[in-house]
Residue frames relative to the residue before (quaternion, step in Angstrom):
aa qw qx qy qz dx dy dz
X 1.0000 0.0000 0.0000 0.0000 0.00 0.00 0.00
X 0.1669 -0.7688 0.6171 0.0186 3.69 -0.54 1.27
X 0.5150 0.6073 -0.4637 0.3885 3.22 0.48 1.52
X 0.3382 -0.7641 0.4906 0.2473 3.51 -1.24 0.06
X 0.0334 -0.8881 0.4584 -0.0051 3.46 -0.40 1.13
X 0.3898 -0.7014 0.4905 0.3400 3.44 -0.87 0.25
X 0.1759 -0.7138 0.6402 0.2229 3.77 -1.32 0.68
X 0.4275 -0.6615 0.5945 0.1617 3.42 -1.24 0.23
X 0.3892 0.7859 -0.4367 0.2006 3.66 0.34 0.31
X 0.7820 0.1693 -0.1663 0.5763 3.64 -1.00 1.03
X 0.5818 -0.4852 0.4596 0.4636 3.82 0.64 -0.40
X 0.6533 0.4919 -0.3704 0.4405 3.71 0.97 -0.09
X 0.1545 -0.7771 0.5820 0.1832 3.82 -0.61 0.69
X 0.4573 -0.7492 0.4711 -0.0881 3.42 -1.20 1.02
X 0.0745 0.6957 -0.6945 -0.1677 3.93 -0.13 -0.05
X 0.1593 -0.8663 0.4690 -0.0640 3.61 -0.87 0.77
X 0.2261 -0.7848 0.5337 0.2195 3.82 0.84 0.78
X 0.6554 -0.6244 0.3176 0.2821 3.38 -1.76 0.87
X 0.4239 0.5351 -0.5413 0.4909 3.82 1.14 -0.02
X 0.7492 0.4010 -0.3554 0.3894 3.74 -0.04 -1.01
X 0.5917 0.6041 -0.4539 0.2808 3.84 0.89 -1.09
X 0.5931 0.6409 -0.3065 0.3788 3.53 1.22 -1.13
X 0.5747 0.6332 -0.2524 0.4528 3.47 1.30 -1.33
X 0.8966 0.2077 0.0755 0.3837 3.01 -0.38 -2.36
X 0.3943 0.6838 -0.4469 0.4210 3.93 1.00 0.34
X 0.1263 0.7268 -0.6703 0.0808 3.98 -0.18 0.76
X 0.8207 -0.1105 0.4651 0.3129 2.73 -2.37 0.36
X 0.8964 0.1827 -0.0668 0.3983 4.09 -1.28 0.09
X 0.5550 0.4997 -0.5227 0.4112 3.80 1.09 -0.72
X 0.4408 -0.5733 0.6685 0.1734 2.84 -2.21 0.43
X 0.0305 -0.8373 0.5457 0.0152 3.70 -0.42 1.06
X 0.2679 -0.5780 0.6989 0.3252 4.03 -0.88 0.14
X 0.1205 0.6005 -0.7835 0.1049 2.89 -1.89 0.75
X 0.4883 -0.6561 0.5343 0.2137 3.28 -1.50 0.78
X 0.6438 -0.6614 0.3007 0.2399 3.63 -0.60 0.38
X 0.4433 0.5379 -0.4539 0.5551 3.57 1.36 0.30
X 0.7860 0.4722 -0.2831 0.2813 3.61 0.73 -0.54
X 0.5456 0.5797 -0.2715 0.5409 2.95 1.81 0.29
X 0.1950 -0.6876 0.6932 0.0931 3.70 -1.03 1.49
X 0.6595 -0.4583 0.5762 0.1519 3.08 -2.04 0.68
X 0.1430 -0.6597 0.7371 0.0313 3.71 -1.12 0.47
X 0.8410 0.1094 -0.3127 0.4278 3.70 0.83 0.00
X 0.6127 -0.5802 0.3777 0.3812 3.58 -1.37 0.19
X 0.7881 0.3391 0.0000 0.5137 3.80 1.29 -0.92
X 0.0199 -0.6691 0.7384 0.0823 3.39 -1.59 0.41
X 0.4108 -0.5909 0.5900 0.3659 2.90 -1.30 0.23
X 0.4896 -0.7138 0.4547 0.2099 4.05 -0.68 1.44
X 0.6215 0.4347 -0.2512 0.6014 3.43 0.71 -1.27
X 0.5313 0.5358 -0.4942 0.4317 3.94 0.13 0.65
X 0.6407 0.3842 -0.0507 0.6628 3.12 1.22 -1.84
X 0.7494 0.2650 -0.3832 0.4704 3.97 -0.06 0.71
X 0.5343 0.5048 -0.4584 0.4996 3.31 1.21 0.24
X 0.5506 0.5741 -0.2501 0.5520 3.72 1.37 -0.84
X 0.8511 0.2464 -0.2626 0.3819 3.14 -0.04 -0.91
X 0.5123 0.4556 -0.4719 0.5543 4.15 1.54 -0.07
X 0.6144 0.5583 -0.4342 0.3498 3.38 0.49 -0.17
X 0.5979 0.5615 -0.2890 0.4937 3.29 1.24 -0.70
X 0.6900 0.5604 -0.2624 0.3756 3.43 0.78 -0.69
X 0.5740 0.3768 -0.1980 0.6996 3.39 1.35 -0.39
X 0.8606 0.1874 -0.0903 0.4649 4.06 -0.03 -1.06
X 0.1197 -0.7577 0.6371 0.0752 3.61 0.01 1.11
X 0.6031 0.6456 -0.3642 0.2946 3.78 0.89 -0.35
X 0.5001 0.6373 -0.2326 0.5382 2.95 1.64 -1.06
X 0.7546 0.4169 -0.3157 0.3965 3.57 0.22 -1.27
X 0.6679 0.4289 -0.3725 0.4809 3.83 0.85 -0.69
X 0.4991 0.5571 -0.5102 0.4245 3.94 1.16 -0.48
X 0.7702 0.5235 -0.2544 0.2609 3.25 0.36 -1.60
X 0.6145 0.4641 -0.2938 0.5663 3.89 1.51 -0.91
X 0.5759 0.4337 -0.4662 0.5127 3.81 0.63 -0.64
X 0.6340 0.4953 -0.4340 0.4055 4.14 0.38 -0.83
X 0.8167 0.4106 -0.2518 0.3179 3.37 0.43 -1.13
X 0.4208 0.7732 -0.1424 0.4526 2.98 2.07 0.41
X 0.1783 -0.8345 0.3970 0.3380 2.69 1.80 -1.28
X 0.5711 0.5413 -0.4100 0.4613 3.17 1.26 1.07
X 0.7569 -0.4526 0.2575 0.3949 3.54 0.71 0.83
X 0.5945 -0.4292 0.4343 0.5231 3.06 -0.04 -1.54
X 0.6808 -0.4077 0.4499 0.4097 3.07 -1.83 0.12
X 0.1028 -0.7173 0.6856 0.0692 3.54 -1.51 0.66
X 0.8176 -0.2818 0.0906 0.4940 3.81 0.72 0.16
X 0.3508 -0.6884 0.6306 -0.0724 3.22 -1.40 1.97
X 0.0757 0.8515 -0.4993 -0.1410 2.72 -1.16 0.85
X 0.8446 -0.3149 -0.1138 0.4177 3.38 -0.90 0.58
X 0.6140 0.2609 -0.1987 0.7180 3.34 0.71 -0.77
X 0.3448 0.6533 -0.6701 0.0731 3.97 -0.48 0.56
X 0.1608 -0.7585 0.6295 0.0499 3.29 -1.03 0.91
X 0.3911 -0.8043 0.4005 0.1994 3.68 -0.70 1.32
X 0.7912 0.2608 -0.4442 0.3297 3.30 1.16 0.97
X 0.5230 0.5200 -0.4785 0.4765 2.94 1.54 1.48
X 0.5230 -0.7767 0.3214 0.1409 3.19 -0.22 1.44
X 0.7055 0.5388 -0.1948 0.4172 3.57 1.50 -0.89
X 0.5429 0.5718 -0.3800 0.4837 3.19 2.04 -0.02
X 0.7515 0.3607 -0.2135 0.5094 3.73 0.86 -0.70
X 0.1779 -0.6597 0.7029 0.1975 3.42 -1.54 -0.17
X 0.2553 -0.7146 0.6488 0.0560 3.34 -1.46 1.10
X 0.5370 -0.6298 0.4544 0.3294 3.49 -1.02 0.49
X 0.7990 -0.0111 -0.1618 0.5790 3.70 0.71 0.32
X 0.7125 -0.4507 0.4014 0.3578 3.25 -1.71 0.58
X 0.7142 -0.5332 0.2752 0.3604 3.38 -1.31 0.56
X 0.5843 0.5812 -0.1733 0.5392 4.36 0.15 0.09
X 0.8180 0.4505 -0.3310 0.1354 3.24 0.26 -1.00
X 0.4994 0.2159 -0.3457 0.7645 3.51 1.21 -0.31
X 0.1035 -0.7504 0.6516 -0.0395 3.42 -1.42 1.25
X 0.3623 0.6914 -0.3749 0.5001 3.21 2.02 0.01
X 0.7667 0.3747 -0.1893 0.4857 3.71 0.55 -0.92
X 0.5022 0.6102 -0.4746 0.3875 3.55 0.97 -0.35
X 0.5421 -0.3621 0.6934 0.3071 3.90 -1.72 0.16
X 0.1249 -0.7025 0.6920 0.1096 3.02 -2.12 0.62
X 0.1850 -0.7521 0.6210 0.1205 3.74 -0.66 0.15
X 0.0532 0.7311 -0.6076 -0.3057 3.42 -0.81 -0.19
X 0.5047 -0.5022 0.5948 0.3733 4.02 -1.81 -0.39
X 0.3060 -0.7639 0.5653 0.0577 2.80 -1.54 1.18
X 0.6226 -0.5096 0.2414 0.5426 3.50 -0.54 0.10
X 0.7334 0.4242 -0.3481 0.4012 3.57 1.06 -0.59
X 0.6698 -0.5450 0.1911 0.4667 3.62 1.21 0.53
X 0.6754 0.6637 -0.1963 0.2546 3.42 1.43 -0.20
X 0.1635 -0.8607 0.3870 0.2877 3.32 -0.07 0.68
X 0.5573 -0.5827 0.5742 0.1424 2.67 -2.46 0.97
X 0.3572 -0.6976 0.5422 0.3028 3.43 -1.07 0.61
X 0.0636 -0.8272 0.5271 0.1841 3.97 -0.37 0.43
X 0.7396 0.1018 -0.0438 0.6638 3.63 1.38 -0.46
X 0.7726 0.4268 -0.3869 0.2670 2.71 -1.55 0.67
X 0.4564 0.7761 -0.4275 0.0815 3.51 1.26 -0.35
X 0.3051 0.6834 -0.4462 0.4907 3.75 1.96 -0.64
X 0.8810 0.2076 -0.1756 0.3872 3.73 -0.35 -1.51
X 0.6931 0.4083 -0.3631 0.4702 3.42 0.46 -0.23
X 0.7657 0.2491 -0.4239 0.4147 3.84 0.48 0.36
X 0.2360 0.5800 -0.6110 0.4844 3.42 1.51 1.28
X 0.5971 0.5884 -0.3630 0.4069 3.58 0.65 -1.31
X 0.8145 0.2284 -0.2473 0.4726 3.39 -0.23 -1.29
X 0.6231 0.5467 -0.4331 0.3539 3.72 0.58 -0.03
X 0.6636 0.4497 -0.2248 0.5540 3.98 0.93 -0.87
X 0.6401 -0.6848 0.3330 0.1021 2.73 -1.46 1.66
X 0.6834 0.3055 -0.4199 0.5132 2.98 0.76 0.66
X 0.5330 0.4785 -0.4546 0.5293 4.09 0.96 0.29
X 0.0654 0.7758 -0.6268 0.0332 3.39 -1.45 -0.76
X 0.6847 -0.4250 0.2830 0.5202 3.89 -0.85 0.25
X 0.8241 0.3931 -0.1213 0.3893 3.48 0.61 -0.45
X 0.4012 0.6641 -0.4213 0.4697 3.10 1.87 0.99
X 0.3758 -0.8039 0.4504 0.0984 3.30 -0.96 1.33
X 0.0838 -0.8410 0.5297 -0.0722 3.57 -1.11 0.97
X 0.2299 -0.7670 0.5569 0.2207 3.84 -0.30 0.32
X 0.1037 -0.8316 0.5300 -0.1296 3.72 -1.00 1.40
X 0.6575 -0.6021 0.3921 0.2269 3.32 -1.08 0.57
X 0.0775 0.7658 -0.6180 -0.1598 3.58 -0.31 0.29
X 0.3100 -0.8151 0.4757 0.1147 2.96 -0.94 1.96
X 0.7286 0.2536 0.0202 0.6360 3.40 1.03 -1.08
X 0.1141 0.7157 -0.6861 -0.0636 3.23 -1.47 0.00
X 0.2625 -0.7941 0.5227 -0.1651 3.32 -0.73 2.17
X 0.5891 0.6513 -0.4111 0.2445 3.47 0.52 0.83
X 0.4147 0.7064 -0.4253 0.3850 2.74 1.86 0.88
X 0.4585 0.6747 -0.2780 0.5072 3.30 2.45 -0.46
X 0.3789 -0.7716 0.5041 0.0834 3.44 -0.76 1.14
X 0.7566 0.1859 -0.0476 0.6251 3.88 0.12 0.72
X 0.4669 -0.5753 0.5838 0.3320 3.67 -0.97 1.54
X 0.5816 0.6665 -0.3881 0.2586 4.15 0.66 -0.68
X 0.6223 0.5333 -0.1462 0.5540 3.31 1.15 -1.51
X 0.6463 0.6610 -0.2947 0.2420 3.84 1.30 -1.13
X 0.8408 0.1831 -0.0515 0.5069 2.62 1.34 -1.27
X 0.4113 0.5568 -0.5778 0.4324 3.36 0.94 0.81
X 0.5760 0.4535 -0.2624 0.6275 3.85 1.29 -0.71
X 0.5954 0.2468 -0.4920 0.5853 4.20 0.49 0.55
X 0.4107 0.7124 -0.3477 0.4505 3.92 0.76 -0.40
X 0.7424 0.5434 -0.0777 0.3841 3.18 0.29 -1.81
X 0.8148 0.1722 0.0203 0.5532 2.90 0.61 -1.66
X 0.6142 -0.6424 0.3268 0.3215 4.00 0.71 0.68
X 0.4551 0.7442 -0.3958 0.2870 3.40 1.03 0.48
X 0.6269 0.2726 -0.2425 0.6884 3.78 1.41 0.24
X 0.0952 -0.7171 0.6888 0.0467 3.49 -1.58 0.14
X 0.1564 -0.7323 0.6384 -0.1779 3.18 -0.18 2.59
X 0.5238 0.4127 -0.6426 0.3773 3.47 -0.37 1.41
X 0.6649 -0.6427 0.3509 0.1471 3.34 -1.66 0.44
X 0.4101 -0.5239 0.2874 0.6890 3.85 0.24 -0.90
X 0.6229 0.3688 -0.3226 0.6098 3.63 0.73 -0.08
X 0.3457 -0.8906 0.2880 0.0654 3.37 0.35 1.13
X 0.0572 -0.8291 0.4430 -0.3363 3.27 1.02 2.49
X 0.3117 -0.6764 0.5688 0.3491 3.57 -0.49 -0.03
X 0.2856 0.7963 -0.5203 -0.1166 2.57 -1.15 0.54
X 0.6369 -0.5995 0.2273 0.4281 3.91 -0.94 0.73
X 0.8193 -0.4259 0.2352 0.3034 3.47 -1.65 1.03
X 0.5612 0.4564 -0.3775 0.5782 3.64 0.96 -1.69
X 0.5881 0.4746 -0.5270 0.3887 4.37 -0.30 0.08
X 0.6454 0.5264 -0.4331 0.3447 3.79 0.65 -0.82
X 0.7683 -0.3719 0.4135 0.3168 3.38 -1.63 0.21
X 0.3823 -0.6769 0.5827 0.2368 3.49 -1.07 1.07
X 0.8911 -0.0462 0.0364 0.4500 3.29 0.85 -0.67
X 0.4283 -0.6987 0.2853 0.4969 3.83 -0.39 -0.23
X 0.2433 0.6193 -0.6752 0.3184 3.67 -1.24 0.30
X 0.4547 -0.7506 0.3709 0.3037 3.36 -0.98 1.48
X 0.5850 0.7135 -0.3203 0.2145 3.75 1.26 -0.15
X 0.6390 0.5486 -0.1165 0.5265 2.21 2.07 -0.32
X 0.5751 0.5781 -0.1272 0.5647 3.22 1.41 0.76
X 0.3160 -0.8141 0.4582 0.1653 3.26 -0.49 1.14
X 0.6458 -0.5650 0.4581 0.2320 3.70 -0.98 0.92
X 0.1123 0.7732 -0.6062 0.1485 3.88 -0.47 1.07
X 0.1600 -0.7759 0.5991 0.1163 3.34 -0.03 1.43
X 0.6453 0.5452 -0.3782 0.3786 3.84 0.85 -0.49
X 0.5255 0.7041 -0.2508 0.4064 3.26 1.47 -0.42
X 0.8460 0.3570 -0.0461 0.3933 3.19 1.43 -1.28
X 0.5082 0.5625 -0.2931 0.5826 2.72 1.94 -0.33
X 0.5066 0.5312 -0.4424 0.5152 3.72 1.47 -0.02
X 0.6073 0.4486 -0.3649 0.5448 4.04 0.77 -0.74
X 0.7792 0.3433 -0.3929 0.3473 4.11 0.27 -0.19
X 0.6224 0.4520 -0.3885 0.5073 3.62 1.24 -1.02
X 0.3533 0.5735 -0.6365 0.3756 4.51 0.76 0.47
X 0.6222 0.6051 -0.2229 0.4439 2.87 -0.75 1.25
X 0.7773 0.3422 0.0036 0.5279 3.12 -0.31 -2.25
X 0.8445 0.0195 0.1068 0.5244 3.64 0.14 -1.66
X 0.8676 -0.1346 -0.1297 0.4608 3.73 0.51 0.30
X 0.2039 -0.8639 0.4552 0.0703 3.47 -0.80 0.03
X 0.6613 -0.4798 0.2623 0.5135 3.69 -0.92 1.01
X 0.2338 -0.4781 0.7924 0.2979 4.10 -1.25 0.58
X 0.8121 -0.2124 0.4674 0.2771 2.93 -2.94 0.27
X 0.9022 0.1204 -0.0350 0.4126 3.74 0.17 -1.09
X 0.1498 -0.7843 0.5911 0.1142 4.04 0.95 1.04
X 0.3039 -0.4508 0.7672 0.3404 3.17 -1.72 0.68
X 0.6635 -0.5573 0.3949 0.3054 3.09 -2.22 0.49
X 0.7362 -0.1226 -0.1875 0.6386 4.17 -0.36 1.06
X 0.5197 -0.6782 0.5036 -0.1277 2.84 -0.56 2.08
X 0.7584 0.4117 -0.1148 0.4921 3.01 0.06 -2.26
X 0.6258 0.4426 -0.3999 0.5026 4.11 0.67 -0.98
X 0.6887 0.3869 -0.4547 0.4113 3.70 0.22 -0.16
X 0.4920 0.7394 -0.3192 0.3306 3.17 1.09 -0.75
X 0.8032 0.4349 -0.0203 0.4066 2.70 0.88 -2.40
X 0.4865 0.6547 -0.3314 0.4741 3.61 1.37 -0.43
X 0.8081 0.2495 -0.2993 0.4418 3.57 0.51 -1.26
X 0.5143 0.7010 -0.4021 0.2872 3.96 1.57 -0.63
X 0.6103 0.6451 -0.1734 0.4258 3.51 1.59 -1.41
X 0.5856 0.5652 -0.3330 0.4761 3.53 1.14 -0.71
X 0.8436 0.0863 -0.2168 0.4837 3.91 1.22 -0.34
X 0.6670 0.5433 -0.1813 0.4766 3.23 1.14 0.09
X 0.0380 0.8940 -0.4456 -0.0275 3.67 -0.18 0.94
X 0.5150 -0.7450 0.3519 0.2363 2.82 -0.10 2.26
X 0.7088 0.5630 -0.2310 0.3568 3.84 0.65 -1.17
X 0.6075 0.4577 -0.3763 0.5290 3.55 1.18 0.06
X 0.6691 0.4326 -0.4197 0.4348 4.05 0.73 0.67
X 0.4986 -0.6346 0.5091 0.2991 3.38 -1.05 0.77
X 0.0838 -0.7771 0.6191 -0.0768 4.03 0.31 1.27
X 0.7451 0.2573 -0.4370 0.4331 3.64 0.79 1.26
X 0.5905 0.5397 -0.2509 0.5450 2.91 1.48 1.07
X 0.5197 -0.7516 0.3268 0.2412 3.56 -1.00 0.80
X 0.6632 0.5074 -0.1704 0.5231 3.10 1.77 -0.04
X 0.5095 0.5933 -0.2594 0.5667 2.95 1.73 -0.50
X 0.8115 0.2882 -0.2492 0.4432 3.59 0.51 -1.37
X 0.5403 0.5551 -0.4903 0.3995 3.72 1.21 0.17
X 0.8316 0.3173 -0.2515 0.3800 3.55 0.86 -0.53
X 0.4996 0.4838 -0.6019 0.3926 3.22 1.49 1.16
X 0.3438 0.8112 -0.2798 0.3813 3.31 1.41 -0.40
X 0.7081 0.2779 -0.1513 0.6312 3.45 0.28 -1.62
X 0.6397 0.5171 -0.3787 0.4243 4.19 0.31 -0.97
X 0.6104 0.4979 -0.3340 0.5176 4.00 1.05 -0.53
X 0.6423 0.6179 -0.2025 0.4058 3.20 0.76 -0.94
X 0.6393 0.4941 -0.1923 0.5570 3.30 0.59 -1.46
X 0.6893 0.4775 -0.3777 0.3927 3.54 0.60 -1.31
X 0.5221 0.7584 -0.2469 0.3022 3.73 1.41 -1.69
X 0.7097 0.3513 -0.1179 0.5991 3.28 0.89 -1.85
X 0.6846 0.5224 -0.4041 0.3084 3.77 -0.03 -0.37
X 0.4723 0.7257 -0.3405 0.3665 3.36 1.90 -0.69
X 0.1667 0.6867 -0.7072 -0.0233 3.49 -1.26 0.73
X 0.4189 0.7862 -0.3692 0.2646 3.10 -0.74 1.26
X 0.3960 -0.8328 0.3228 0.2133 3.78 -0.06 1.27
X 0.8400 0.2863 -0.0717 0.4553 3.18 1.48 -0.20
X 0.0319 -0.8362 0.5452 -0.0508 3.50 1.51 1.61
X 0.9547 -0.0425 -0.0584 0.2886 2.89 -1.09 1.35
X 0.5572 -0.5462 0.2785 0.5601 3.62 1.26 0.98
X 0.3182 0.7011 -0.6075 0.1952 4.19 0.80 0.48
X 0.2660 -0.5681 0.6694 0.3980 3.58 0.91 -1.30
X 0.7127 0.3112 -0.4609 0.4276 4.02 0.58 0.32
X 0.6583 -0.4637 0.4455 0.3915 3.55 -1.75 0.17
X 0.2477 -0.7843 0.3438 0.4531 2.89 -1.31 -0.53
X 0.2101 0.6483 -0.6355 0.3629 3.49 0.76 2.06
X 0.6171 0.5877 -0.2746 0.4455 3.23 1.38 -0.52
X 0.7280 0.3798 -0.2235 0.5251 3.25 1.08 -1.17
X 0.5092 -0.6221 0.3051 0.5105 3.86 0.98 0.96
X 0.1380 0.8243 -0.5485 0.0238 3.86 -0.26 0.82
X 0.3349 -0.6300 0.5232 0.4661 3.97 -0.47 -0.43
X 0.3758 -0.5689 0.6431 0.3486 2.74 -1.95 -0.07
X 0.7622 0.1499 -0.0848 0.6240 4.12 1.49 -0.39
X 0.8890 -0.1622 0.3717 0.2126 2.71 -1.71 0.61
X 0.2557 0.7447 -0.6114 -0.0791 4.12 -0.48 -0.15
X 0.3555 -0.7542 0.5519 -0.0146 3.67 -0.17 1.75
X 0.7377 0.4532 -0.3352 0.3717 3.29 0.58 -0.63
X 0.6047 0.5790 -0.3083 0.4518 3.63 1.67 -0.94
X 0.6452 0.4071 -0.3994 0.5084 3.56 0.71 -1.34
X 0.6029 0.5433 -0.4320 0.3934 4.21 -0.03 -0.44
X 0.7930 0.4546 -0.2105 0.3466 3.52 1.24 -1.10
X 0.5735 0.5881 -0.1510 0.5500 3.09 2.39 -0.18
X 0.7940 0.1889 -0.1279 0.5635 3.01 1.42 -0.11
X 0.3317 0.7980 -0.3826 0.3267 3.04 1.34 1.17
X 0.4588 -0.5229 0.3479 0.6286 4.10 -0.01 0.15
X 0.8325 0.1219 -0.2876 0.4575 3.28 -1.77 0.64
X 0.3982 0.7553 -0.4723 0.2187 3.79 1.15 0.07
X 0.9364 -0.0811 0.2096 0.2697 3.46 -1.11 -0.35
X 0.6723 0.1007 0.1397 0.7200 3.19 0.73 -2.19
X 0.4102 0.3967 -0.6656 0.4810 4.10 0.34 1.06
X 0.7413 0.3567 -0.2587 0.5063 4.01 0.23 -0.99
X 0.6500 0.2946 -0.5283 0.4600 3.61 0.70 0.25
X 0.5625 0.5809 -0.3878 0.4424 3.71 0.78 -1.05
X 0.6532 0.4088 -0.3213 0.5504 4.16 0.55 -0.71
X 0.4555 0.5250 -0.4913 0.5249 3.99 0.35 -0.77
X 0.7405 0.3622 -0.3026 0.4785 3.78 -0.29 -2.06
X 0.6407 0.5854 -0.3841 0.3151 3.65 -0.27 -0.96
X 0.7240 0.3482 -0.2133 0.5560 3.77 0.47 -1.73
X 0.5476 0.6065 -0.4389 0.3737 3.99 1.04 -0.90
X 0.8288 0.3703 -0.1467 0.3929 3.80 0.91 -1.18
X 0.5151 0.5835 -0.2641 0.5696 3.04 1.78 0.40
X 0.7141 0.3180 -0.2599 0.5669 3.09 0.93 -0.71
X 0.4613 0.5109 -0.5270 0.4985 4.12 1.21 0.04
X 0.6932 0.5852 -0.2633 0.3282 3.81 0.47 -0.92
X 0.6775 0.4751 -0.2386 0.5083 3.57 1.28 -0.54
């Protein structure tokens, strides 16, 4: 990487030229880095995740500074000011210093050629580069979960991310398939369409919810064993009636599950955060006005309007 980046370490921040990055880069530091410099580890999102985010933005600018101060590990936004722009830090204020909730932060790890891998976060960080105010050259501070350049040969790299669950080689129709297939970079064009993916971000909540300790893509294990009864392509997903009754039909499918191994994880699904009922009150709150799937359903709407002109 022929770049300069900043590390975060001890509370002291650092500009650090690339002879030293090799050196002083460990395992746990927090580092900023702008989003071209992050690769993918998976082939897919689920889109209708990332257009619910980004119509939301259009209506809730508050939201968007919460959401960059979270992925910050600083909680949330605590005051914007008029001209704030969410990738100049000196316009906004977050409720804590960069680091401290490190639970919410993204991870990445180093490869042997020096590049980093995105391991989380690819949902929120290709909202970033997608909303009109982010872009490839929006800047973010990340976790460095791993660092693999003690591994000789990009070959050895990713059979050892493999191993240890740090990439997710399957398609949307859930094939294997080999590493050279993933994404050079993020942007949603670059990304294949998983409707099972997204319909995992709406039924949170309704029928199961993150546990304390996620394996790493959750929702793909999820979405692997949901697909096996449920065909995502028989609902009208540009519609409010449509996306309530794939919604409740995922669900139903969620809770009916008995099984130690959702989706080749090797975990249940009490493990993989299932219910034991129904939550009536969430699906109503997702598909209330100004709810959820109104700001994703408007996003899709102005998107195909504005393809048409």
């Amino acid at each position: 990487m022929n770049k300069k980046i900043i590390v975060v370490m001890l509370g002291v921040i650092s500009l650090l030229s690339p002879v030293s990055y090799a050196n002083d880069v460990k395992t746990g530091n927090i580092i900023n880095v702008s989003l071209h410099e992050l690769i993918p580890t998976q082939p897919s999102v689920g889109y209708d995740q990332i257009m619910y985010k980004l119509g939301r933005y259009q209506f809730d600018r508050k939201k968007m500074f919460d959401e960059v101060c979270e992925a910050n590990g600083q909680k949330g936004v605590k005051e914007i000011s008029d001209n704030a722009q969410p990738n100049i830090p000196s316009s906004f204020t977050c409720k804590l210093a960069v680091g401290k909730r490190k639970q919410d932060m993204k991870t990445v790890v180093i490869a042997p050629d020096g590049d980093y891998y995105l391991t989380d976060g690819h949902h929120t960080f290709n909202v970033f580069y997608e909303m009109s105010e982010g872009g490839a050259d929006f800047h973010i501070n990340v976790i460095v979960a791993k660092d693999y350049r003690g591994i000789k040969g990009m070959d050895k790299f990713w059979t050892q991310m493999q191993k240890e669950g740090n990439t997710w080689l399957f398609d949307v129709n859930s094939n294997p398939i080999g590493y050279d297939q993933l994404p050079a970079s993020l942007g949603l064009k670059n990304f294949h369409n998983d409707l099972y993916r997204s319909l995992m971000y709406f039924t949170r909540g309704v029928s199961w919810n993150k546990p304390d300790k996620p394996v790493p893509f959750l929702e793909f294990y999820w979405s692997k064993e949901v697909r096996k009864k449920i065909d995502a392509n028989t609902f009208d997903l540009n519609s409010k009636d449509g996306y309530a009754k794939a919604v409740k039909a995922v669900s139903e499918d969620i809770l009916a599950l008995d099984t130690d191994n959702v989706g080749g994880s090797g975990l249940s699904t009490k493990q993989m955060g299932q219910f034991k009922v129904y939550n009536t009150k969430a699906f109503n709150k997702l598909f209330k006005q100004d709810g959820k799937i109104d700001y994703l359903l408007s996003y899709k709407m102005a998107s195909v309007i504005n393809r048409s002109q």
